[in-house]
Structures are given as structure tokens and as C-alpha cells.
C-alpha positions as CSV (number, residue, x, y, z in Angstrom):
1,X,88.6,4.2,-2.6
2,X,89.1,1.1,-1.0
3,X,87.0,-1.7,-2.4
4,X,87.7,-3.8,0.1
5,X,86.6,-2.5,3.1
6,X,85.5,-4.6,6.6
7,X,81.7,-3.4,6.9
8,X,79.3,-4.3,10.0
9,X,76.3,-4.0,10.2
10,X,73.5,-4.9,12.8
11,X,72.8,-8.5,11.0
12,X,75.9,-8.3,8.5
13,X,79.5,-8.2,8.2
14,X,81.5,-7.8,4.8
15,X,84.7,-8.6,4.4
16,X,87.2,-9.3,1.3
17,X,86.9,-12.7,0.2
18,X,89.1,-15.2,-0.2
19,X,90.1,-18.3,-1.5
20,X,89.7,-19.9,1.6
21,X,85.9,-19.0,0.9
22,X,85.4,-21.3,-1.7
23,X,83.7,-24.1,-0.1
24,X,81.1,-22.1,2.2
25,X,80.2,-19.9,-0.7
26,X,79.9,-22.5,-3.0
27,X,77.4,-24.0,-0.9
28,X,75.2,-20.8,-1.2
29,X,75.7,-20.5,-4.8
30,X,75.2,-24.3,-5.7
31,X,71.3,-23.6,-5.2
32,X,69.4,-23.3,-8.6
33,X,66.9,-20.9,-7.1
34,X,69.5,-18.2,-6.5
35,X,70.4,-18.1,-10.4
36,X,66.9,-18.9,-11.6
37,X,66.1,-14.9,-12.7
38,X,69.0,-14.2,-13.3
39,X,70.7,-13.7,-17.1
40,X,73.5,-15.6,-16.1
41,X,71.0,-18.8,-14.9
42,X,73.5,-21.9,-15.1
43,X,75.7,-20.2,-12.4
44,X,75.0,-22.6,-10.0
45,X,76.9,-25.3,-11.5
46,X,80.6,-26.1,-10.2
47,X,82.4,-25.0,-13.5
48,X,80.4,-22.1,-14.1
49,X,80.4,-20.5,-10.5
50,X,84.8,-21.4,-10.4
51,X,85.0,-19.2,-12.8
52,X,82.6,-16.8,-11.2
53,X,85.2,-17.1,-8.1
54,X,88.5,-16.7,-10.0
55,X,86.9,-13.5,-11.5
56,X,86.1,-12.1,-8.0
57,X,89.3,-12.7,-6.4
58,X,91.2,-11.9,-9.9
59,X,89.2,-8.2,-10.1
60,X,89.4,-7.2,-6.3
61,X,86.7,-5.5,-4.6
62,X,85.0,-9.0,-3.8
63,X,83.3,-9.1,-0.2
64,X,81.9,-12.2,1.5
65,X,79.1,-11.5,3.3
66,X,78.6,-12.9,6.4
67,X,75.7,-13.7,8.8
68,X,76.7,-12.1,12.0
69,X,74.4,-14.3,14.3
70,X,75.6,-17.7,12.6
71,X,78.9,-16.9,11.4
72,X,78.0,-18.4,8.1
73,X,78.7,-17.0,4.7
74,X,75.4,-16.2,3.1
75,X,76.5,-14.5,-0.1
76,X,78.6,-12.1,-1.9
77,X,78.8,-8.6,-3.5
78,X,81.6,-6.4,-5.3
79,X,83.2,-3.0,-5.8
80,X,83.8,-2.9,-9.6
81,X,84.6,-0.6,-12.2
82,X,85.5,2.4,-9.9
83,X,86.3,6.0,-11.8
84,X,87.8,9.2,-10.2
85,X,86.7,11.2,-13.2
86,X,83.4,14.0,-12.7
87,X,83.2,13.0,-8.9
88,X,83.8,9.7,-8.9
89,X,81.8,6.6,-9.7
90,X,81.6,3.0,-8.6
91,X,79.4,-0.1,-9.6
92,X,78.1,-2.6,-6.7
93,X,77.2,-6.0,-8.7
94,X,77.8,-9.2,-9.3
95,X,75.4,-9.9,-5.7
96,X,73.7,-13.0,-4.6
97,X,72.6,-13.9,-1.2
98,X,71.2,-17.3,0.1
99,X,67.3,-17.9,-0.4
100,X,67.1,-18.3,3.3
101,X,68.3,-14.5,3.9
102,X,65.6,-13.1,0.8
103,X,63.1,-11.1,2.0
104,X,64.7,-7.4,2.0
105,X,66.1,-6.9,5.2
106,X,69.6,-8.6,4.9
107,X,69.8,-6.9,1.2
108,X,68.9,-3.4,2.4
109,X,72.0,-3.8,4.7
110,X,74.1,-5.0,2.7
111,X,73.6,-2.2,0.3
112,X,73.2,0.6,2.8
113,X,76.9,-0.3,4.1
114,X,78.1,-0.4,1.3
115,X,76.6,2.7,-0.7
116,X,77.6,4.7,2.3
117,X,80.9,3.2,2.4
118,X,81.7,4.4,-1.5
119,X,79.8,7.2,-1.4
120,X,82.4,9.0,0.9
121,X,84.7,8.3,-2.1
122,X,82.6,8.8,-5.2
123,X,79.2,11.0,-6.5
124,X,77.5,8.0,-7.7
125,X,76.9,3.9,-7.5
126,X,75.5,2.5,-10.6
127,X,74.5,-1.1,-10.3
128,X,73.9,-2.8,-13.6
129,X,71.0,-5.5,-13.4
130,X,69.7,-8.0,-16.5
131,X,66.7,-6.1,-18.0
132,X,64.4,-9.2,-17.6
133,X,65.2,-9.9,-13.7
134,X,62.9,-8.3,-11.8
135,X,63.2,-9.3,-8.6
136,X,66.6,-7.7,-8.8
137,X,64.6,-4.7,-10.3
138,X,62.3,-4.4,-8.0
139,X,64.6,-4.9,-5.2
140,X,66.7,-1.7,-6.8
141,X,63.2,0.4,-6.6
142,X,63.0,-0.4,-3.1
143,X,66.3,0.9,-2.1
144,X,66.2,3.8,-4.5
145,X,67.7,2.9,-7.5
146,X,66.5,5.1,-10.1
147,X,67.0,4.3,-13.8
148,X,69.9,6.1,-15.6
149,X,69.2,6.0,-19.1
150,X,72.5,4.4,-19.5
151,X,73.0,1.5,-21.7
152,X,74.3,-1.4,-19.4
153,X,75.3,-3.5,-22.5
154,X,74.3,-6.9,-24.0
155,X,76.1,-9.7,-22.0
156,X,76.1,-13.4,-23.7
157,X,74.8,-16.3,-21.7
158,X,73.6,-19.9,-21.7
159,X,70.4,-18.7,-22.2
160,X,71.5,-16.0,-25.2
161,X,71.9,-12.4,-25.1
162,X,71.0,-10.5,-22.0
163,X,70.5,-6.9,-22.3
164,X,70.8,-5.2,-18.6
165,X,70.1,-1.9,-17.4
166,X,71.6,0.7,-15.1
167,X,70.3,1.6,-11.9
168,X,71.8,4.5,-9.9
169,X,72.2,6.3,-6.6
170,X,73.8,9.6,-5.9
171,X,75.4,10.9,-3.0
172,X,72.3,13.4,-2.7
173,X,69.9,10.6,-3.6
174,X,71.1,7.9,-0.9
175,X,70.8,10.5,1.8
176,X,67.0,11.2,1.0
177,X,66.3,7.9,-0.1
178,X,65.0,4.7,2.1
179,X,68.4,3.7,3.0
180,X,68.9,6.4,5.6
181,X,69.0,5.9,9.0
């Protein structure tokens, strides 16, 4: 599977990032407000969200995502964690977008290109979100996410332990689910 795929959409493109990306993404990320619900809440600061970056670029399957009106970089997503084994398996995380593209519609795109980019390679997406973030929660109801039952681990932050869950969506799921077109 490649986890770094070039993805367009009608309002979106997606494309590996790079550290040439630092700057314009940084400007997204440097908001507060993205990070507030979020277990990982002091991300917005410079040293924090560097090592954020390095991580990205170090793991592979990071994607800028791009406004395609503007041009601008509104956020960022990853491929992570993918497994061949029982049909194949890949986490999409580790997504933020700019408050000024909230709202669902640049999210539901982002998501639908990239579930049904992997899910040509793999059975299932999981997506691991903090247990307390809902608005990441509810936005995983409203593209079809559907709890696994799967323990997504205890991750330590500024803020203390944060347990998350795992959401996921199968190959069968996505192309019943609201994602379709």
C-alpha cells in the first residue's frame, strides 16, 4: 500500500508532506483551539508540534492537506501502522485541520479519499481517537466509524494519561456508510 499517495478531491488535495511544509503548517497548528480537545493539548507550541513534524516525516505516510481553492495548507493526516496480515489493516490518525475549514465538509473529504484510497489495499481502517475528545468522536459517528471493542492504549500527556479508543471502518462498512458517493 502506498501511504503516500497524491489524492484530489473536489475541495482537497493530499499530498506527502515535506519539510519544506514546516512553516505553513506550523501556522495551522500554532492555534490553541485546534489542540484544545484533544489528549495531546500543548501541541500547539513550537517545541511540542517540531517534534510532532519530525515524527511525521520520520514514520512516512504523512499528507499535507491542501485547500484546493487557496492553495494553502490547511492541515494534516497520516497512514500509520499498516498490516498485511487477515486482509490488511491501516490506521488514519494523527489529523488536524484549521478551525476555519471545521464544520464537516472539508473532514468528510479528507477521510472519504483516503478510506477509499487504503481500502483498495486493506479490509479495515481503524482510527484511534482520545476517549474524552468528542468532537473527534462525534465526527467518527458521522462518517461511520463504529466502535471496535479494541483497546487503543493509555498515551501520557501534559495533561496525564489519556486513554483512547478505536474507531473502525471496513471495506463493506465504507461502501454502505455516508461516505459513499
Amino acid at each position: 500500500m502506498d501511504r503516500q499517495p497524491v489524492l484530489e478531491g473536489e475541495r482537497l488535495l493530499l499530498r506527502p508532506l515535506t519539510p519544506d511544509d514546516w512553516h505553513a503548517l506550523y501556522a495551522v497548528a500554532s492555534d490553541p483551539l485546534v489542540w484544545k480537545l484533544h489528549p495531546a493539548s500543548d501541541r500547539w507550541k513550537e517545541d511540542v508540534f517540531r517534534a510532532y513534524f519530525a515524527d511525521a516525516l520520520a514514520q512516512g505516510g504523512a499528507l499535507a492537506v491542501i485547500d484546493r481553492e487557496s492553495g494553502a495548507i490547511i492541515g494534516s493526516s497520516r497512514f500509520q501502522a499498516y498490516d498485511a496480515a487477515h486482509g490488511g489493516s491501516v490506521e488514519i490518525g494523527w489529523t488536524f485541520l484549521a478551525r476555519s475549514h471545521w464544520g464537516g465538509a472539508f473532514n468528510r473529504e479528507m477521510k472519504r479519499l483516503m478510506l477509499a484510497h487504503a481500502l483498495r489495499f486493506v479490509e479495515r481502517v481503524d482510527f484511534r481517537v482520545g476517549e474524552r475528545n468528542l468532537r473527534s468522536r462525534r465526527a467518527m459517528e458521522k462518517i461511520g466509524g463504529k466502535l471496535s471493542g479494541r483497546d487503543g492504549g493509555v498515551v501520557e500527556t501534559v495533561s496525564g494519561p489519556a486513554r483512547h479508543v478505536v474507531y473502525e471502518i471496513t471495506r463493506e462498512s465504507f461502501a454502505a456508510g455516508p461516505l459513499t458517493l
